[in-house]
C-alpha positions in Angstrom: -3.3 -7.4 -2.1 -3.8 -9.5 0.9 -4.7 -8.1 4.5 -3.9 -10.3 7.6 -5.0 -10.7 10.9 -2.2 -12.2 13.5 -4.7 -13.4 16.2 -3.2 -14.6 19.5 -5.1 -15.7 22.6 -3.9 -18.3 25.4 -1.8 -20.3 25.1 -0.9 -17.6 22.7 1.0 -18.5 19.3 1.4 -16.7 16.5 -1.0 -17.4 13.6 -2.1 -15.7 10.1 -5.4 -15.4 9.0 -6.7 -13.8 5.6 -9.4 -11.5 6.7 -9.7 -9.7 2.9 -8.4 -9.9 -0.6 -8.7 -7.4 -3.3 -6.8 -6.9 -6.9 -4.4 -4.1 -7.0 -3.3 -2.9 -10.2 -2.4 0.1 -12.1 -4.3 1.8 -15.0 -3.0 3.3 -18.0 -4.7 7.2 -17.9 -3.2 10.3 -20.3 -0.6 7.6 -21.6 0.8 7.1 -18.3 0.2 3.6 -15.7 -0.8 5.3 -12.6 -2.5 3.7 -9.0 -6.4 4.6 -8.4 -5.4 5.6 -5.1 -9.0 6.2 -4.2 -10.2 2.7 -4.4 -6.9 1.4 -2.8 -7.3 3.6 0.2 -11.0 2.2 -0.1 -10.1 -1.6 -0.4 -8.0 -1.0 2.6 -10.0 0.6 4.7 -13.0 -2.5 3.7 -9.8 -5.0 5.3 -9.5 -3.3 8.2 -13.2 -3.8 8.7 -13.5 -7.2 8.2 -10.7 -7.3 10.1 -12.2 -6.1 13.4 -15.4 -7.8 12.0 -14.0 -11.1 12.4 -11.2 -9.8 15.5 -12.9 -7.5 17.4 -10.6 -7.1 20.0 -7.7 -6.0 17.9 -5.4 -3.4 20.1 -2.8 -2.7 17.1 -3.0 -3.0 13.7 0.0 -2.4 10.6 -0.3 -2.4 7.4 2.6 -3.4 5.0 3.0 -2.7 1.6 5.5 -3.6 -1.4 7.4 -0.3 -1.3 8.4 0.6 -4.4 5.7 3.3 -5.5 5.3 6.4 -3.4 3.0 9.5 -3.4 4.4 12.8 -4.0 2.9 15.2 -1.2 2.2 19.4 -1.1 2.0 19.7 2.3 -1.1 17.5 3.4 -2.2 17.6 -0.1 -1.7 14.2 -2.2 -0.2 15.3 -6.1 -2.5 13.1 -8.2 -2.3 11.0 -10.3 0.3 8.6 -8.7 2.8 7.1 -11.2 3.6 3.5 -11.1 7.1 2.6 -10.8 5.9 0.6 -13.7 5.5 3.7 -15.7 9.5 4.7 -16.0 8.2 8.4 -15.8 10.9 8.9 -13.1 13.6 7.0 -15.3 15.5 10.2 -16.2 16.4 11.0 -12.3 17.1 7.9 -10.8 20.7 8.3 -11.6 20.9 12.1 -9.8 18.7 10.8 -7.1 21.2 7.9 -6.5 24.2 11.3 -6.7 22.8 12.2 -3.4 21.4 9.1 -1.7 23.1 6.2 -2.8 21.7 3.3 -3.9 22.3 0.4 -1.2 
């Protein structure tokens, strides 16, 4: 996983710059491939640092992301572990899930 830093200063133009790189991959725990969301929230957080190490002036900042996994949520509370899509745990639904929200 990459982070980037769009700097732009007069005569402003629109530019990327790596700031921080890390591995992202999933782990195989009680026989199913699931995300360490700990150290990705961790590696993240080290990006954004480097990114205002580098930037310090940044006044916004996104963060994008592949967009195929997702955490399940109890209220504020995260379910752990997270499943990778990789897993196929959630194989068995998709076809009910696409019932009520179809598949574009």
């Amino acid at each position: 996983m990459r982070e980037f830093v769009k700097p732009c200063a007069p005569p402003c133009a629109i530019v990327t710059d790596e700031t921080y790189r890390f591995s992202n991959g999933v782990q195989r725990v009680g026989g199913k491939l699931v995300w360490d969301m700990e150290r990705l929230f961790d590696c993240v957080v080290e990006g954004i640092k480097a990114a205002f190490a580098k930037y310090p002036s940044i006044k916004s900042l996104a963060i994008d992301t592949w967009g195929v996994d997702y955490v399940l949520m109890n209220g504020d509370a995260e379910i752990l572990p997270c499943a990778s899509y990789r897993d196929g745990c959630d194989s068995a639904v998709i076809e009910r899930v696409h019932g009520v929200i179809p598949f574009a």
